[in-house]
KELOVEX-67311 format. One record per residue (C-alpha): residue number from 1; x negated, z, y. Coordinates in nm, 2 decimals. Last residue first. Layout:
+-----+--------+--------+--------+
! seq !     c1 !     c3 !     c2 !
+-----+--------+--------+--------+
! NUM !      X !      Z !      Y !
...
+-----+--------+--------+--------+
//
This chain:
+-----+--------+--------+--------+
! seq !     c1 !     c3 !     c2 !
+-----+--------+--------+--------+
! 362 ! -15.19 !  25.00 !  10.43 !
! 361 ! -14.94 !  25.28 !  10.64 !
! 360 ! -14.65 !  25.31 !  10.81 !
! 359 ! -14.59 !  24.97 !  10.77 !
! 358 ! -14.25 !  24.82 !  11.02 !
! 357 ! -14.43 !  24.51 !  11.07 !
! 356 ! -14.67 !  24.39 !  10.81 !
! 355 ! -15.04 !  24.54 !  10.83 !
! 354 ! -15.31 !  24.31 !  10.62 !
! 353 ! -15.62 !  24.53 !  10.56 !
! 352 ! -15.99 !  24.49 !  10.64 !
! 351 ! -16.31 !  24.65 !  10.52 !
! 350 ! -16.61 !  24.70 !  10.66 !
! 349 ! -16.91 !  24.78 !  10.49 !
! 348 ! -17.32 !  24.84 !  10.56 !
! 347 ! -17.65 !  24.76 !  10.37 !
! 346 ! -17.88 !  25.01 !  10.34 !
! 345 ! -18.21 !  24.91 !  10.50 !
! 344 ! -18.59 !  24.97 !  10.40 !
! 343 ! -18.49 !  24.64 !  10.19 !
! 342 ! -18.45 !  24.54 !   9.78 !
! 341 ! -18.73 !  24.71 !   9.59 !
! 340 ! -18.99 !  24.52 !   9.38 !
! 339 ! -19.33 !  24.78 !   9.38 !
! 338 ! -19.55 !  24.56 !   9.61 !
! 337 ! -19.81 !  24.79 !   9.76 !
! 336 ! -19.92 !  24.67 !  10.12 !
! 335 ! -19.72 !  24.99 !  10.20 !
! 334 ! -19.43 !  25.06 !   9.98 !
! 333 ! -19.32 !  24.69 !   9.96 !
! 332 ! -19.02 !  24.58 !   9.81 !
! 331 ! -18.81 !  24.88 !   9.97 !
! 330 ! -18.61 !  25.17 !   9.77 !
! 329 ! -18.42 !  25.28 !  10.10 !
! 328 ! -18.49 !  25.72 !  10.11 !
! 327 ! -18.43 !  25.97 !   9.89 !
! 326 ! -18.50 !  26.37 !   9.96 !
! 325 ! -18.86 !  26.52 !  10.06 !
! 324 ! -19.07 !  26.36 !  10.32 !
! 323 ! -19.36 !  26.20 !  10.17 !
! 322 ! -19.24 !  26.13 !   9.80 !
! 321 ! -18.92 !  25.98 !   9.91 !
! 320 ! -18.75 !  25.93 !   9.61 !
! 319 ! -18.55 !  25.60 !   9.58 !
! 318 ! -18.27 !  25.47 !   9.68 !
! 317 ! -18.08 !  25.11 !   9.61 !
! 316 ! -18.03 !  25.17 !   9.25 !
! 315 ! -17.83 !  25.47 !   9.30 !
! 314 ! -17.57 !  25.32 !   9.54 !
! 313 ! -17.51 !  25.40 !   9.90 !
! 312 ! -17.36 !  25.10 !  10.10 !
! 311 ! -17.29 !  25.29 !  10.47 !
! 310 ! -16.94 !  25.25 !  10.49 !
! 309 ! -16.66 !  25.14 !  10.77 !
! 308 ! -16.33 !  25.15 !  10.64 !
! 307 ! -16.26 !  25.51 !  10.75 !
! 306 ! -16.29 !  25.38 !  11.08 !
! 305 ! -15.98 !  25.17 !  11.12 !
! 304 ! -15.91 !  24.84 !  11.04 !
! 303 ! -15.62 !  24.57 !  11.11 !
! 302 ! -15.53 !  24.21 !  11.05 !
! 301 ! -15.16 !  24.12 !  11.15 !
! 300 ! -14.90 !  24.38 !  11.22 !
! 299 ! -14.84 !  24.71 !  11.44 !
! 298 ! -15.18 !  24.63 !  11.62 !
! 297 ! -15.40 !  24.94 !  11.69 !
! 296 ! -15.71 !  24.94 !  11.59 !
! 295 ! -15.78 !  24.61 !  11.54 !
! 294 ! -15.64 !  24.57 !  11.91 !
! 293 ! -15.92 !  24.84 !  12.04 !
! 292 ! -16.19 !  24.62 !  11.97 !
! 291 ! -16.45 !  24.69 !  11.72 !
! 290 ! -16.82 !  24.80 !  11.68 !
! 289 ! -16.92 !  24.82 !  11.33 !
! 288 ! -17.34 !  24.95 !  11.25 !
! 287 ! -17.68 !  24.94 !  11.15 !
! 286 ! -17.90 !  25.12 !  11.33 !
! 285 ! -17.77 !  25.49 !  11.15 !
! 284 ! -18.15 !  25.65 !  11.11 !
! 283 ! -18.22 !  25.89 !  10.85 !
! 282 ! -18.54 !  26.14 !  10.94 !
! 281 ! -18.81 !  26.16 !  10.71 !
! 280 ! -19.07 !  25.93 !  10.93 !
! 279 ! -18.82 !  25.64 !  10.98 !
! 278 ! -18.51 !  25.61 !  10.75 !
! 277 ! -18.21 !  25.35 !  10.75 !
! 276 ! -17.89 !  25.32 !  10.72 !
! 275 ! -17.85 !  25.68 !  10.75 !
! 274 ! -17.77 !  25.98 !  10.50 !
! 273 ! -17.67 !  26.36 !  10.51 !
! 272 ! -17.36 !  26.21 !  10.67 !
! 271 ! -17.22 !  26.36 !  11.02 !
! 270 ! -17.40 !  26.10 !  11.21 !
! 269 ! -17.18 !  25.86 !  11.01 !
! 268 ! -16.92 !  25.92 !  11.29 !
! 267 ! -17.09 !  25.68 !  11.52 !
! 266 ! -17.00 !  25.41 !  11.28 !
! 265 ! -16.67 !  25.27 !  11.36 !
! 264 ! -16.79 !  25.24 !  11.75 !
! 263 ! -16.50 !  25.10 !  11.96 !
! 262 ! -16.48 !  24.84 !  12.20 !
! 261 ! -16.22 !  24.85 !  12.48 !
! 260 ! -15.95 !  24.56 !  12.58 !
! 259 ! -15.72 !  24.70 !  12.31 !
! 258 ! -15.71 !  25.08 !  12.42 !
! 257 ! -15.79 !  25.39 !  12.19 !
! 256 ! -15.73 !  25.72 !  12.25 !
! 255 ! -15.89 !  25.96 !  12.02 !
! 254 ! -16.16 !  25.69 !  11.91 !
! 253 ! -16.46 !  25.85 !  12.09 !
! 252 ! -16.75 !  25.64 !  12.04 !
! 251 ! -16.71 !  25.43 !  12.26 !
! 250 ! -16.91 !  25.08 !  12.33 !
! 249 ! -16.98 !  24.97 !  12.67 !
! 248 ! -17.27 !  24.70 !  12.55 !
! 247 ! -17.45 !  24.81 !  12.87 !
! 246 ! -17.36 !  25.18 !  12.91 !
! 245 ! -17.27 !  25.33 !  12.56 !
! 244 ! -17.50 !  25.07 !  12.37 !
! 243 ! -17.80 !  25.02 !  12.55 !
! 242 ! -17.75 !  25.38 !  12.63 !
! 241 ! -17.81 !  25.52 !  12.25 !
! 240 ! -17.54 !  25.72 !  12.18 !
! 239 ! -17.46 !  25.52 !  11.83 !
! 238 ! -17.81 !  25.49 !  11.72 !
! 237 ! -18.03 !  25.18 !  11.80 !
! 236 ! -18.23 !  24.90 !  11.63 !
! 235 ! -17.89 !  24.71 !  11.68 !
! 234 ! -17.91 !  24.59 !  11.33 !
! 233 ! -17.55 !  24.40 !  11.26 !
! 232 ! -17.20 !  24.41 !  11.38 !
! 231 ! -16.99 !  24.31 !  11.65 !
! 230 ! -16.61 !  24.31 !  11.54 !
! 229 ! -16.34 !  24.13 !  11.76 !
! 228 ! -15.96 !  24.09 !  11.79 !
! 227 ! -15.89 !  23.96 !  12.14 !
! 226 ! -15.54 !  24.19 !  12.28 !
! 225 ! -15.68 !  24.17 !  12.62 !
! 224 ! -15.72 !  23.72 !  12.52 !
! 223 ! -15.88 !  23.52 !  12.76 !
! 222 ! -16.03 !  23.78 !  12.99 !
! 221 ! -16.09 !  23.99 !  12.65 !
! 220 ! -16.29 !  23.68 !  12.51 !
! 219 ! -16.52 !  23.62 !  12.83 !
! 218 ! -16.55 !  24.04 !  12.79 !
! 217 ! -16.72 !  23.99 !  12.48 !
! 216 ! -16.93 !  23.71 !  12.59 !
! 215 ! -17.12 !  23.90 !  12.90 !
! 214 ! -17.11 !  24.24 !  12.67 !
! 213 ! -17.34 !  24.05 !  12.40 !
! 212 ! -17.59 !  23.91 !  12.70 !
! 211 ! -17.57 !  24.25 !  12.86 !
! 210 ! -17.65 !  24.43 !  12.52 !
! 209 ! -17.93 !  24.22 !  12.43 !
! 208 ! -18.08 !  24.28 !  12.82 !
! 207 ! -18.05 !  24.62 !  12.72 !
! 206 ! -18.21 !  24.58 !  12.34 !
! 205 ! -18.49 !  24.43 !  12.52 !
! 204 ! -18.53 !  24.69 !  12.78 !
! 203 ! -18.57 !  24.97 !  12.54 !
! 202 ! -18.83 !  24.83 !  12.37 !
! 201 ! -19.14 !  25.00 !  12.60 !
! 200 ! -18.94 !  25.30 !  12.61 !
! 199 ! -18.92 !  25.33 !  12.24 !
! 198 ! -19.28 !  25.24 !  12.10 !
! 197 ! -19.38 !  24.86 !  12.05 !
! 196 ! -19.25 !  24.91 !  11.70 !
! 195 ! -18.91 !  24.94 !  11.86 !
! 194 ! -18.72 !  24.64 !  11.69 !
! 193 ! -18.52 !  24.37 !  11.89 !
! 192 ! -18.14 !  24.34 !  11.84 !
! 191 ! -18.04 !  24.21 !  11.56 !
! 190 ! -17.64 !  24.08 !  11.58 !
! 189 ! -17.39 !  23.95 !  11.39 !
! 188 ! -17.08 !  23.84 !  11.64 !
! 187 ! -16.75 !  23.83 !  11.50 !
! 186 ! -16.43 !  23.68 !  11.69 !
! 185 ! -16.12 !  23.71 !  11.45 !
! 184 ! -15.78 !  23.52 !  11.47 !
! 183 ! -15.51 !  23.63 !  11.26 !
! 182 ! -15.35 !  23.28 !  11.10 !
! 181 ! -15.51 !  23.10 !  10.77 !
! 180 ! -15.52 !  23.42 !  10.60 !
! 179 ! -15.79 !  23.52 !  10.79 !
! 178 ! -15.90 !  23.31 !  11.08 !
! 177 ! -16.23 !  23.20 !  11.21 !
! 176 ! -16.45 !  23.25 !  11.54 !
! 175 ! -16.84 !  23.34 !  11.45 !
! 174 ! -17.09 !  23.44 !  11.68 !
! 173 ! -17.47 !  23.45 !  11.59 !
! 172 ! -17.66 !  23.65 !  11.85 !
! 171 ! -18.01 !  23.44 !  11.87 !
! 170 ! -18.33 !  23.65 !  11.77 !
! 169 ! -18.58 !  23.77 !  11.96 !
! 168 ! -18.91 !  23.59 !  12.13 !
! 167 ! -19.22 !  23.83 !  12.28 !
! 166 ! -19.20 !  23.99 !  12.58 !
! 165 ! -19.42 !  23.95 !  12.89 !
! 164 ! -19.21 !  23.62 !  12.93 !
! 163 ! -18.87 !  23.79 !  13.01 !
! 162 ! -18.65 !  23.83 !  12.78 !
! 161 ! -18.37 !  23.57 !  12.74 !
! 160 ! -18.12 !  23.63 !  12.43 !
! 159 ! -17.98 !  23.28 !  12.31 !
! 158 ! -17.59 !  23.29 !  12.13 !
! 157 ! -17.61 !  23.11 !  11.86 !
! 156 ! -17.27 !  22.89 !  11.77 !
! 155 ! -17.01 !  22.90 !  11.54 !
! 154 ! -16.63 !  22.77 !  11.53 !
! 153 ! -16.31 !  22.76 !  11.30 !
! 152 ! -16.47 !  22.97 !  11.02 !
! 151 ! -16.20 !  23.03 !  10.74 !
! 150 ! -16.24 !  23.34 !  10.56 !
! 149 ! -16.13 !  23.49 !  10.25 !
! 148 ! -16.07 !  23.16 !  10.04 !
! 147 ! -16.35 !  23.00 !  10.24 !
! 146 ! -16.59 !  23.24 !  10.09 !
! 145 ! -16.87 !  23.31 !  10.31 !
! 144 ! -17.20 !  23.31 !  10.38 !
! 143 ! -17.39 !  23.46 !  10.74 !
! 142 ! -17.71 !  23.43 !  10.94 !
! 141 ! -17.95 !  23.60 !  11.15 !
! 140 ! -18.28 !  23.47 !  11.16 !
! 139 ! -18.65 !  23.53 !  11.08 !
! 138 ! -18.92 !  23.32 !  11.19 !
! 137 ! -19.22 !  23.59 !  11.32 !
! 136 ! -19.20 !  23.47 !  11.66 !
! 135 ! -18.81 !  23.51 !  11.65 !
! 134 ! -18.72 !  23.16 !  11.85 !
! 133 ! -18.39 !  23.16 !  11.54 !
! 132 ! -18.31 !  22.83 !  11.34 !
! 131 ! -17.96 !  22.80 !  11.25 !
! 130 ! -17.75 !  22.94 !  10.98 !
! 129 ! -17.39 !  22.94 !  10.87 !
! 128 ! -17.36 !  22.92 !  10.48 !
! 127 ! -17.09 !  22.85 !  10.23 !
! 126 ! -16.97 !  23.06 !   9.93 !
! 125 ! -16.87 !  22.84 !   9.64 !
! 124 ! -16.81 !  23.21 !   9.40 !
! 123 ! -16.96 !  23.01 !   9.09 !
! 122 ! -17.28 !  22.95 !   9.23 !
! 121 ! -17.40 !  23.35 !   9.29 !
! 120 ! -17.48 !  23.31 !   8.94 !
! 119 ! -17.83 !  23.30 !   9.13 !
! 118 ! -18.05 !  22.98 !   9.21 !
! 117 ! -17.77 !  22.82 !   9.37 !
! 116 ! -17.59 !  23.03 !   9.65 !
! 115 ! -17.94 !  23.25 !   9.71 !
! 114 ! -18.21 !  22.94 !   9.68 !
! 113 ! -17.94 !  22.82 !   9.89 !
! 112 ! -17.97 !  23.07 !  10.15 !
! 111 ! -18.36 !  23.10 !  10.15 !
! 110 ! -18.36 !  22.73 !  10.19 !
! 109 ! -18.16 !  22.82 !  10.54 !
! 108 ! -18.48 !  22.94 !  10.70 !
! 107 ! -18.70 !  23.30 !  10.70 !
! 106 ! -18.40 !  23.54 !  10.66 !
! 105 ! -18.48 !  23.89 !  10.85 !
! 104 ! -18.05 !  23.93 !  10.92 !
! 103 ! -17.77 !  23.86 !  10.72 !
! 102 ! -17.40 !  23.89 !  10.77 !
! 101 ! -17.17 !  23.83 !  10.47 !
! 100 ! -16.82 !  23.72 !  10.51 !
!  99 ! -16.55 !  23.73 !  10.22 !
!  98 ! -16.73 !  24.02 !  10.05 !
!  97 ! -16.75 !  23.98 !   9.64 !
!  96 ! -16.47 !  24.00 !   9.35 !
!  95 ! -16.37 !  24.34 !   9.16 !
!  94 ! -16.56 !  24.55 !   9.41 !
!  93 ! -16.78 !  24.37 !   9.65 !
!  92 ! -17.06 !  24.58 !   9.75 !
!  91 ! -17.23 !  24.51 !   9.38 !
!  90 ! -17.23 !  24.14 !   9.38 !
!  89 ! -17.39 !  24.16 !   9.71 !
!  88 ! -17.68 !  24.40 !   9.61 !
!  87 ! -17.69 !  24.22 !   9.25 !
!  86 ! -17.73 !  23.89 !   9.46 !
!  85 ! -17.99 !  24.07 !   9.69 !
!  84 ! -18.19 !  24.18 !   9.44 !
!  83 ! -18.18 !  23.81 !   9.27 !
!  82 ! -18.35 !  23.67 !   9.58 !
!  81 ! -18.58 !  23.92 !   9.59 !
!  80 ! -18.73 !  23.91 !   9.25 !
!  79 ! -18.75 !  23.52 !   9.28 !
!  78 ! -18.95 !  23.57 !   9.64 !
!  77 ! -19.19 !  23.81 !   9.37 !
!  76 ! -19.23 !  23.57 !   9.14 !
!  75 ! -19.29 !  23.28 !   9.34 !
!  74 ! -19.57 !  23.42 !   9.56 !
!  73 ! -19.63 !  23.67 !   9.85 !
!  72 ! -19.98 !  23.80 !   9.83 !
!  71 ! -19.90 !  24.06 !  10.09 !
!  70 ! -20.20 !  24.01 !  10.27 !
!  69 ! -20.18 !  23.62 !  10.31 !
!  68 ! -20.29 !  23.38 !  10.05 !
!  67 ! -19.97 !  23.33 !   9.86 !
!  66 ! -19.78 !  23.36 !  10.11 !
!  65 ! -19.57 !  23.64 !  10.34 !
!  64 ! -19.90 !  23.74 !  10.54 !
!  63 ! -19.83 !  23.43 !  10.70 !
!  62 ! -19.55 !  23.42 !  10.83 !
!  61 ! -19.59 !  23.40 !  11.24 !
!  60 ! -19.40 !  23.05 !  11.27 !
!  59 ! -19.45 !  22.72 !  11.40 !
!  58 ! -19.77 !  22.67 !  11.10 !
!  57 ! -19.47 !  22.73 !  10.79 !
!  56 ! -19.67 !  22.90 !  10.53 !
!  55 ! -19.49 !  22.79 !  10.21 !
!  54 ! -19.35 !  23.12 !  10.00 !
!  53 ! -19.01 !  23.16 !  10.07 !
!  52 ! -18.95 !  23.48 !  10.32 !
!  51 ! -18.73 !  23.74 !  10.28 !
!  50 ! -18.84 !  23.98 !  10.54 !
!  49 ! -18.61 !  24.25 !  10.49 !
!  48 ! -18.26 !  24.23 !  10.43 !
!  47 ! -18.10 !  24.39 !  10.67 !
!  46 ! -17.74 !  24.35 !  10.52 !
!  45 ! -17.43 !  24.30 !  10.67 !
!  44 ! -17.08 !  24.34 !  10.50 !
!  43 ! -16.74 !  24.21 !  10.56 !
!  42 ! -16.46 !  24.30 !  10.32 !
!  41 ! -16.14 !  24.09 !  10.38 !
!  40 ! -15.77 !  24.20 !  10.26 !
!  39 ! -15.80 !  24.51 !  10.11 !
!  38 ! -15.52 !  24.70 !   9.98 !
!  37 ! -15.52 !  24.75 !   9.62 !
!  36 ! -15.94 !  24.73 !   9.62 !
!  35 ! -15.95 !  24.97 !   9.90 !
!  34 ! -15.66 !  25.22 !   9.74 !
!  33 ! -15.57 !  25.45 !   9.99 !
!  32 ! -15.71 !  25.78 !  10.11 !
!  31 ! -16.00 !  25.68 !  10.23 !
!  30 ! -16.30 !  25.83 !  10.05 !
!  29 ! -16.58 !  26.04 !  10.28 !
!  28 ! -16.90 !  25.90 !  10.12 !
!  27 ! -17.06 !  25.97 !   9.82 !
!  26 ! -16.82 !  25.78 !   9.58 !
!  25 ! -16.85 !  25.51 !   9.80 !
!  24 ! -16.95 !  25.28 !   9.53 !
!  23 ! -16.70 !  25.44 !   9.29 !
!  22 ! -16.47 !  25.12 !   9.30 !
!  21 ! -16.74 !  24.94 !   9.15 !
!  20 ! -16.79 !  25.05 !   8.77 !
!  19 ! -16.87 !  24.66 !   8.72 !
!  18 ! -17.04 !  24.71 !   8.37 !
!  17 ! -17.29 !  24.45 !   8.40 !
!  16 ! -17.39 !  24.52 !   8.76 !
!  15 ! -17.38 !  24.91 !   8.77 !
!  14 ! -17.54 !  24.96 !   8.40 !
!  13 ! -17.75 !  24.74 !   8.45 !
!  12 ! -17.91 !  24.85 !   8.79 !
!  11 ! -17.90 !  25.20 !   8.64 !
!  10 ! -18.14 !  25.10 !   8.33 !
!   9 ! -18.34 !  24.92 !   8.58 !
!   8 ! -18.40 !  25.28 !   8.76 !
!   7 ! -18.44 !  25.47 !   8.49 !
!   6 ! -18.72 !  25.28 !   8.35 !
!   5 ! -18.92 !  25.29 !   8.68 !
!   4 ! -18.89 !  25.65 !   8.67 !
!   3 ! -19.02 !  25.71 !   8.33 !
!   2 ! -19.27 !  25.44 !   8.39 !
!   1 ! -19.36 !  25.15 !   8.25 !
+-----+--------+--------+--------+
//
């Protein structure tokens, strides 16, 4: 084993079993409050990439993700990626794990229990959302949760129509619960289709994605101007992009903020020497927060702000990139090559914060 290699379990112990969590963010711009003291929900989502149990199912485009196929995807190494992705969790929590966890590239829902029950992840009782995506390749977008942070009310998948000369995407999953058994919060976990058909080609997808998440945001504004809601996932696009600043009618400008407008929490990270993601030596920020104005601004009741939102940067999730100088995601595969990472993504944070009237601050 190498020197390298070494080091890197040694830190993945070290983190897990000694629970130094409050310095996760250590490398980001700290608030200037106490998160742990404070917090009242965490929410993360992860890109997880392509976890995928190891039976070929013949509906689906997975099979370089079995034992046969290219990859030579078997029981050790699904194990291996099931267990990153509880010490990922386990690790983004602080001194208990996230209420709500958004998921995207999960195969089917046996992926999610071999997650809950397969992993000490059993004691913590989180329960699953998940429904079959049309993805041609079979992944979906899902969510767990702890009932004791978050209490679902409703769910359904919300279908994105391309037209036929494009291949399936995945469903928008939106979630309507309640925190503390009274502020109501609308959450939609999103991934939007990739560009590895080339950037102009996509671009059209993730438009009609944005159209078809806009549509039901502004159902829940006409309702409700005051609606508190958080769309979050892989938008496969960076904070200026047009699909998001035209269609999806995201700002990123928070100087004046109304309650019937969405905000980006993550355009800011642009300013970090890091991303969410990196392509071709250049960090990427895909993944990210958009709010509405009212979690912004409400006197009392659930309430964020953007120095709550965090890219997940932890040692044992990085790893040197060789090719283009600096670190970059430390992924399962390098390659074809298997070397037992956890995702090309970084997984991302937002934290909530109970506001009683009359706070000047939480």
């Amino acid at each position: 084993m190498s020197m390298i290699n070494s080091l890197r379990i040694w830190i993945v112990l070290f983190w897990i079993n000694t629970i130094c969590l409050p310095s996760l963010f250590a490398q980001e711009q700290a608030p200037s409050f106490d998160p742990e003291k404070n917090r009242t929900l965490r929410v993360m989502f992860y890109n997880v990439e392509n976890v995928f149990d190891t039976v070929n199912d013949p509906l689906t485009g997975d099979e370089e993700f079995t034992p046969s196929g290219i990859r030579r995807w078997n029981g050790y190494r699904y194990r291996n990626k099931i267990e990153n992705i509880y010490k990922v969790i386990v690790s983004a929590g602080g001194w208990g794990p996230p209420g709500l966890v958004g998921f995207c590239e999960i195969e089917n829902r046996k992926v999610l229990e071999d997650l809950l029950h397969r992993t000490p992840f059993s004691k913590y009782q989180y329960k699953i959302i998940h429904n079959e995506s049309p993805d041609f390749r079979g992944i979906d977008v899902a969510a767990i949760y702890r009932e004791e942070k978050f209490q679902p009310v409703s769910f359904r998948y919300i279908s994105v129509p391309l037209p036929e000369q494009f291949e399936r995407t995945r469903d928008i999953l939106y979630i309507k619960g309640t925190v503390q058994a009274s502020d109501t919060l609308h959450i939609f976990f999103n991934h939007w289709p990739s560009k590895w058909q080339g950037e102009l080609q996509s671009r059209p997808k993730r438009i009609i994605a944005a159209q078809v998440l806009r549509h039901h945001i502004d159902s829940l504004f006409k309702n409700n101007p005051e609606s508190s809601i958080v769309a979050a996932g892989d938008f496969n696009e960076l904070p200026e992009a047009e699909s998001l600043t035209k269609y999806l009618k995201t700002q990123n400008n928070l100087d004046s903020v109304q309650t019937d407008k969405m905000y980006n929490l993550s355009s800011h990270w642009k300013k970090l020497p890091y991303g969410s993601y990196k392509y071709q030596g250049f960090w990427q920020i895909f993944d990210q927060y958009h709010v509405s104005g009212s979690l912004l601004t409400k006197n009392a009741g659930l309430k964020t702000s953007q120095n709550d939102a965090h890219i997940m940067l932890t040692p044992f999730l990085i790893t040197e990139d060789e090719k283009y100088t600096g670190t970059k995601p430390f992924r399962t595969y390098s390659g074809y090559r298997y070397q037992g990472g956890f995702s090309d993504h970084l997984p991302v944070i937002l934290d909530f914060h109970w506001c009683q009237p009359g706070d000047l601050g939480y």
